[in-house]
C-alpha positions, 0 to 999 in steps of 0.5 A: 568444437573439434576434440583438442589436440592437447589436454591435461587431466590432473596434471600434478607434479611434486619434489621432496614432498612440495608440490609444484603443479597441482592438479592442473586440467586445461585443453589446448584446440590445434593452432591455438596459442595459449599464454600461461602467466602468473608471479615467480613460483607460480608452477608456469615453467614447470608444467610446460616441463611436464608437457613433453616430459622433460619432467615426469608427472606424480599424477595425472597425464596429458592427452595428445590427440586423445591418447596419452602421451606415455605410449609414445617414446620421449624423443617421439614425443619431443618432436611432436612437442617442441620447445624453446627456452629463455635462453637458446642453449646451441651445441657448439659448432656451427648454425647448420649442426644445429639445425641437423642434430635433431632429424638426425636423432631418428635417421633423418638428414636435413639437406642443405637446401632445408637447412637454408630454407628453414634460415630463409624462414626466421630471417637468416639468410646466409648464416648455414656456416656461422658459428654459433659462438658468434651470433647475437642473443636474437640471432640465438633464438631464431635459430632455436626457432629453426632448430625446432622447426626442423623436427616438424612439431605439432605443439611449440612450448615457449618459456619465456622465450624473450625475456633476455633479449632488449627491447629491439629484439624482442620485438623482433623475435615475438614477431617471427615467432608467431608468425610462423606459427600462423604460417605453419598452423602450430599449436603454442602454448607460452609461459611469460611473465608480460601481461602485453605479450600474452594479449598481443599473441594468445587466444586464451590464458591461464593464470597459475597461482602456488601451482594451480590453474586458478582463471583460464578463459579468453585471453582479454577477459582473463587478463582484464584488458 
């Protein structure tokens, strides 16, 4: 097997003398999606912080690529290790400032053309100019979807990326979601609290319980399918 192209080696974050991810070791192999499951409070979210450091660690680190990704600047390493939130979190204005803020935090302009195709790719054709006041909770996330597809990542964390959405769209958005990921051969990892998501998406699991790894292996045999 190839040496993986994330892993965590201790991984332990506290806050105010608690302790919110202890210790966690997991390895991650390039265009795998891994699910990350457990109760409210078990440290799920807080550890996909911790991957692209929008938390820092107390101890332990992460490895991408086999080198520690403390060496590479933050905005580096966020564009290698995307995200998508429950909730999209769009900049005022309209579709296509979205789609451009993050290329261009590093010089680069993303032309309309990208612009519509990266639209074109999660199902919005048309939508460049629309303000992002007006769209959907769908419409949202698939330009958040959009939005980190356009700094290239290597690695897209999901929290709980549909759980606000209706049944419909949820649906919807999962399928998308995962299908550029196959697509595009992105590694995934994703935080949900959907016992059916995690065995329609992911390879392998994680069980998180009071901050710890306590199961992690194939996705049906973790998850008693």
């Amino acid at each position: 097997m190839p040496p993986p192209l994330l892993k965590t080696v201790d991984l332990t974050r506290q806050v105010g003398g608690v302790t919110i991810v202890d210790h966690v070791s997991l390895e991650v192999q390039e265009g795998e999606v891994l699910a990350v499951t457990g109760p409210s409070g078990a440290g799920k979210s807080s550890l996909l912080r911790l991957l692209n450091r929008l938390d820092e660690p107390t101890s332990g680190t992460v490895l991408l690529e086999g080198k520690d990704y403390r060496s590479l600047p933050p905005r580096r390493l966020r564009r290698l290790v995307g995200m998508m939130m429950q909730s999209p979190h769009l900049f005022p204005g309209t579709v296509a400032d979205n789609l451009k803020f993050g290329p261009a935090q590093v010089g680069k302009t993303l032309e309309r053309d990208q612009v519509r195709h990266l639209l074109e790719g999660v199902g919005l054709p048309g939508f460049e100019d629309r303000d992002v006041a007006t769209l959907s909770g769908g419409e949202a996330q698939r330009v958040a979807l959009a939005r980190a597809l356009a700094n290239e990542p290597r690695i897209l964390l999901l929290d709980e990326p549909t759980s606000a959405l209706d049944t419909r769209s949820m649906e919807e958005v999962e399928a998308l979601v995962f299908a550029v990921a196959r697509n595009r051969g992105l590694t995934c990892i994703i935080v949900t609290h959907n016992i059916d998501q995690a065995m329609r998406v992911a390879h392998r699991a994680v069980v998180m319980e009071a901050g710890r790894a306590v199961k992690h292996g194939p996705v049906r045999e973790v998850l008693h399918a």
